[in-house]
C-alpha positions in Angstrom: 0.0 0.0 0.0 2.4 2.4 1.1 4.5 1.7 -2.3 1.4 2.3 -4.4 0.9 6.3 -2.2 5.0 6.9 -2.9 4.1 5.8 -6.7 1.5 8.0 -7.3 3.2 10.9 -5.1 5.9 10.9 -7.9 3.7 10.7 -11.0 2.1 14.0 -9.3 5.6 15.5 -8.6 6.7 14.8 -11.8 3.3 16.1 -14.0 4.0 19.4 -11.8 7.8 20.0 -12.2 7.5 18.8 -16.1 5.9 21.8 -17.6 8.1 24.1 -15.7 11.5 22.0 -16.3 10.9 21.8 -20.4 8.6 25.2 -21.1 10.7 28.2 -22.0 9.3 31.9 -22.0 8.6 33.0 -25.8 10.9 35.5 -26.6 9.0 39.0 -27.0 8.4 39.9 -30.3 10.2 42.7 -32.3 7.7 45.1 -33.1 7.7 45.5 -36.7 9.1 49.0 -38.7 6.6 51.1 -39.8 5.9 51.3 -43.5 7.0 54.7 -44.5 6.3 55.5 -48.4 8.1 58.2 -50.1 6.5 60.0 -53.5 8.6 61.3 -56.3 6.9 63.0 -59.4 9.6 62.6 -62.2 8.3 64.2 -64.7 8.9 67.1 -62.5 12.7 66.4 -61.9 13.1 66.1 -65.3 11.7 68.8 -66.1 13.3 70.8 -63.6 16.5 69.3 -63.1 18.7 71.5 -64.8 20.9 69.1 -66.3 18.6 68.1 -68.1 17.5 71.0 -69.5 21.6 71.7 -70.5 22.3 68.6 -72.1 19.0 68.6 -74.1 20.1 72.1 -75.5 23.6 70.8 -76.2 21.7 68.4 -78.2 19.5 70.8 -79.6 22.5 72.7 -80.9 24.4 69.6 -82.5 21.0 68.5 -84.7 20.7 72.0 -85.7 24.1 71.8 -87.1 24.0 68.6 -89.0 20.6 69.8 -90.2 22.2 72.6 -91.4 24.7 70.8 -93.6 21.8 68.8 -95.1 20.1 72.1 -96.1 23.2 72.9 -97.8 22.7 70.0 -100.1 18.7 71.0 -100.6 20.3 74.2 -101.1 21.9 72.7 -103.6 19.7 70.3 -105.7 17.2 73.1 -105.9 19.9 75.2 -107.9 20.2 71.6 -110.3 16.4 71.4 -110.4 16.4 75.6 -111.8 19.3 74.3 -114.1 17.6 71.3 -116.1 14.7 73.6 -117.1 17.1 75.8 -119.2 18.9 72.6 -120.8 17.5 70.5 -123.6 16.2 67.2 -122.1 18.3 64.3 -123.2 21.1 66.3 -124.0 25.0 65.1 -122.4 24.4 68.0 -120.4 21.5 67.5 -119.2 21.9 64.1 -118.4 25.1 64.8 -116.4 22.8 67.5 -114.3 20.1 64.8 -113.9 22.7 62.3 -112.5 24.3 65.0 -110.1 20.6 65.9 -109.0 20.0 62.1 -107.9 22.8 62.3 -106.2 22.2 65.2 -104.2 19.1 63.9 -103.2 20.5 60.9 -101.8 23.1 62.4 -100.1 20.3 65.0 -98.5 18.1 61.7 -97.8 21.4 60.2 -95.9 22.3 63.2 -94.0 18.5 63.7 -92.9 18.7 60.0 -91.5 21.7 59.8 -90.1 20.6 63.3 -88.2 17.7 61.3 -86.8 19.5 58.3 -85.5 22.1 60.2 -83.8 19.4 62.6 -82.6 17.5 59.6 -80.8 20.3 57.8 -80.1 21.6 60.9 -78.2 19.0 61.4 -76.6 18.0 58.3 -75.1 21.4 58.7 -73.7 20.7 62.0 -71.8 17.4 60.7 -70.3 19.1 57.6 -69.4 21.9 59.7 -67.4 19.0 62.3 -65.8 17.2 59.1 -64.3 20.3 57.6 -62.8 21.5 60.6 -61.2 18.0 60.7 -60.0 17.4 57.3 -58.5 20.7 57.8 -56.5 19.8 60.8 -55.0 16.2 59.2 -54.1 18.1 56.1 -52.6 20.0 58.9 -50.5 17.2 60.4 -49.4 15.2 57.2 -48.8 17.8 55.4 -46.7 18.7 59.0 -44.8 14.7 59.4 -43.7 14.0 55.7 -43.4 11.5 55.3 -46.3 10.5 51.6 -46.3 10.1 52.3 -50.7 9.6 55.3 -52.7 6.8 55.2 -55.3 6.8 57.3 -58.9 3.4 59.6 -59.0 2.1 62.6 -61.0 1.1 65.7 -59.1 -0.3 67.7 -61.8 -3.3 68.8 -61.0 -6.7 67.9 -63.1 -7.4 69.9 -66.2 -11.1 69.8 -66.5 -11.2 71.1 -70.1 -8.6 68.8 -71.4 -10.1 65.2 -72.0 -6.3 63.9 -72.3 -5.5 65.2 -68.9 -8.5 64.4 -67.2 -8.0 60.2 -68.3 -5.0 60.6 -67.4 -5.8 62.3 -63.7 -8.9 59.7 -62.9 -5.8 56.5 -63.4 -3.8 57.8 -61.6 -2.6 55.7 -58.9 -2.1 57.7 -56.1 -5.6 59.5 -54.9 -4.3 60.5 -51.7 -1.0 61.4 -49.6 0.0 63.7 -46.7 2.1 66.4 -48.2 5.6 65.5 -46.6 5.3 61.9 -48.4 6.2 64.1 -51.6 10.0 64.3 -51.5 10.0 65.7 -55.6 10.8 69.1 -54.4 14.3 67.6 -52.0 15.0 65.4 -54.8 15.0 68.5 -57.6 17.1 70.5 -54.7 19.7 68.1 -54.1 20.0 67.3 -57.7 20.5 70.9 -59.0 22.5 72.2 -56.2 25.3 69.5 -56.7 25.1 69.8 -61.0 27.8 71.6 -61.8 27.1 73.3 -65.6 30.1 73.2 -68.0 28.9 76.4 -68.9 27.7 79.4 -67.8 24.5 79.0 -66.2 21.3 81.0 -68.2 18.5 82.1 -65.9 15.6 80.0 -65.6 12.4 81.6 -65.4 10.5 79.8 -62.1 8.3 76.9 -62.9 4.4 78.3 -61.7 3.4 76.4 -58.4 6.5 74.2 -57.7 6.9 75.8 -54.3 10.3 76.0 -52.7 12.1 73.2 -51.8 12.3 71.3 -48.7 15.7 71.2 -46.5 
């Protein structure tokens, strides 16, 4: 009798100590970051970055001079074209000015072309450039102010009479944001005050309703 009370004395024991002996305390949980989303309108830096507006000049300038060698040739072949209605058709002379006319047209046609090209090419180039200097100064800015991600938006406002800019306005994916989630105006700040022109800066007239930009 007395060995079946100190057998059942140490079952109880041990279904008491058990729990205690092999339960550990879970670990308090880590309360999670907040989400913090930042908002960048870049069609605005682009627009008002003014790298952007200097290299697309530079461009400018460069297409206007191999246009202008193109219009030499025009210039040309329009002299040919007054020519051949003062010679006999089918004449040697005639036929000579006939071939050199075909020729300045395709010379025109292949300067025109090549203008293009270049011009795209170039410029595809330049918008590349703008959005990497961009991105790394949003990265900056993101990882400085703890921004969990930093979303593209458009913060033109809705054009009522214009049917384009009202379609566009209505899909727009962001309907609503507290105004310091727009860091546009740090990112165009940052941007222009570390460009550096290779030429004398021109004055910029002020872009209606930017604002000034935030420190």
């Amino acid at each position: 009798m007395k060995k079946t009370v100190s057998v059942v004395a140490l079952a109880c024991c041990i279904g008491l100590t058990a729990p205690a002996m092999g339960q550990t305390q879970p670990a308090a949980a880590t309360p999670a970051a907040p989400v913090k989303i930042g908002l960048v309108d870049m069609a605005r830096v682009f627009k008002e970055y003014n790298k952007f507006e200097d290299m697309r000049a530079s461009l400018k300038g460069e297409m206007e001079t191999a246009l202008a060698e193109a219009k030499k040739i025009a210039a040309n072949a329009e002299k040919v074209k007054e020519e051949l209605k003062l010679l006999k058709p089918g004449s040697a002379e005639y036929i000579k000015r006939e071939s050199d006319l075909a020729q300045l047209s395709s010379d025109f046609e292949t300067k025109r072309k090549l203008a293009n090209v270049q011009y795209q090419r170039k410029e595809a180039e330049i918008f590349q450039d703008i959005y990497v200097d961009s991105v790394g100064v949003i990265k900056l800015y993101a990882e400085h102010f703890k921004f969990s991600m930093v979303m593209r938006f458009n913060s033109a406002e809705l054009d009522k009479t214009n049917p384009s800019s009202l379609a566009n306005g209505l899909n727009k994916l962001v309907i609503y944001h507290l105004p310091q989630d727009d860091i546009t105006d740090a990112v165009i700040d940052y941007l222009n005050r570390k460009y550096t022109p290779t030429k004398p800066a021109v004055p910029r007239t002020a872009t209606p309703g930017t604002g000034p930009a935030r420190k």
